[in-house]
N, C-alpha and C positions, 0 to 999 in steps of 0.2 A: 579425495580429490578436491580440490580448492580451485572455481573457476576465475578466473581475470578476465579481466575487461577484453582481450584480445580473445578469448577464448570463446565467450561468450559474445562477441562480434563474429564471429567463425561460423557459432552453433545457431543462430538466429538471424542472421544478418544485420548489416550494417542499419536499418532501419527501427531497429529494437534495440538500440544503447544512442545516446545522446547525450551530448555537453555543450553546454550553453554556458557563455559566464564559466560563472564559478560553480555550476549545480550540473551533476552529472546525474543520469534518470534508464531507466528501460521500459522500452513501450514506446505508442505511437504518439498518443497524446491526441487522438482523434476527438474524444471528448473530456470535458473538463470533472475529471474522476482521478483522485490522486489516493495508488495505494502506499502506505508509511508503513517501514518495517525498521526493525535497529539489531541489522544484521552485521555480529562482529567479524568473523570469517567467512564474508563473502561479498562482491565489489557490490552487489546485488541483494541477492536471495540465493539462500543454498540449496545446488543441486537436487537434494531431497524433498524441499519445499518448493519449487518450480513447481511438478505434474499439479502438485495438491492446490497451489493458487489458481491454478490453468482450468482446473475444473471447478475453480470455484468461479471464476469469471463464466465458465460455459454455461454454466447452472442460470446464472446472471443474465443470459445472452449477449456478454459482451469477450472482447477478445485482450491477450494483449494490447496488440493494434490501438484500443480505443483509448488505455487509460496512460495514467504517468508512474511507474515503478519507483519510488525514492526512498534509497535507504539511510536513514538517522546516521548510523554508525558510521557510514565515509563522512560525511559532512560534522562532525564533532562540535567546532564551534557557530555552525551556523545560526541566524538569529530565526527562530521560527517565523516572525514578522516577513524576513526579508524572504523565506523560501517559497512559505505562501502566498504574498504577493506576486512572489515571480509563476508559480504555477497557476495560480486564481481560479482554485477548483470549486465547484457546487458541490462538489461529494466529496468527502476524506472518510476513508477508511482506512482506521490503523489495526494491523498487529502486534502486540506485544508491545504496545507504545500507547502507554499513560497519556490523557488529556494533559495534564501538566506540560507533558515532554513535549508537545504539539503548540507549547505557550497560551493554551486557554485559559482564560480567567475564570473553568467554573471547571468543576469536578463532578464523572456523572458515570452511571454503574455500566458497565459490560452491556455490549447490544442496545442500550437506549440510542434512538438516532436524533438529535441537539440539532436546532437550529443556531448559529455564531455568523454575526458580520455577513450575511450571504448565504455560506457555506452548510449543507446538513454532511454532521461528522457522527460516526459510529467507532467505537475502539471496540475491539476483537481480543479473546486469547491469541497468545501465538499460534503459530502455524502447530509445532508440538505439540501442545496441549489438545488442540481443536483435533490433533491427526488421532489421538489416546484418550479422547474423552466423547461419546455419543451424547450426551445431555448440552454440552459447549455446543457442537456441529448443529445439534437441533436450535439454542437460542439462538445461534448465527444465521441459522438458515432465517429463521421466522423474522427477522430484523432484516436482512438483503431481500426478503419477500417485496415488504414494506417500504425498504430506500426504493426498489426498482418497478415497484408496483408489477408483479409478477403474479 
């Protein structure tokens, strides 16, 4: 089952999908926490990967609600420049999404959390990998310890 934006405006309400501009997002945007995913078949994150972020945020103590859901793969040509300035998060946490793909100028290993321009960014395994792999889940954990002083 492949959710759409109306679908998933349905199952969440309307306050958990947003379109601004040209940059469509899920989440509230409470605080300036932008998660990056580069999800090809899904407007968002897919179905199967929802619960698994949801309790990664819990862990976190944070909620949907707080952060900005943005996924790569709708936005194709966007200029990483122009998305990060538009969201101008202090946290970027990517899954499955290369520093490069984020338009940083440095490259930097799995779970290390980067100070850039402002911003502290951490890249993650995808959600897959993190779901099938216990040693990933644990450096993730001990990094999100560390971003949210936990």
């Amino acid at each position: 089952m492949v959710l759409d934006n109306r679908l998933l405006a349905d199952l969440y309400g309307q306050s958990l999908i947003e379109t601004q501009g040209k940059y469509a997002w899920m989440g509230g945007r409470a605080k300036p926490i932008l998660i990056v995913v580069s999800e090809e078949k899904a407007p968002f994150i897919s179905p199967e990967d929802l619960p698994f972020l949801t309790r990664i945020l819990g862990a976190c103590k944070l909620t949907i609600d707080e952060v900005a859901l943005f996924n790569l793969a709708t936005h194709p040509a966007a200029d990483p420049e122009d998305w990060l300035a538009f969201f101008s998060p202090r946290i970027v946490i990517s899954f499955g999404v290369l520093p490069a793909q984020l338009g940083l100028p440095v490259d930097f290993p799995r779970y290390q959390l980067q100070a850039i321009k402002g911003s502290t960014y951490m890249h993650a395994a995808s959600f897959t990998l993190l779901a099938a792999e216990l040693e990933e889940r644990k450096q993730c954990w001990t990094s999100l310890k560390r971003l949210f002083n936990l």
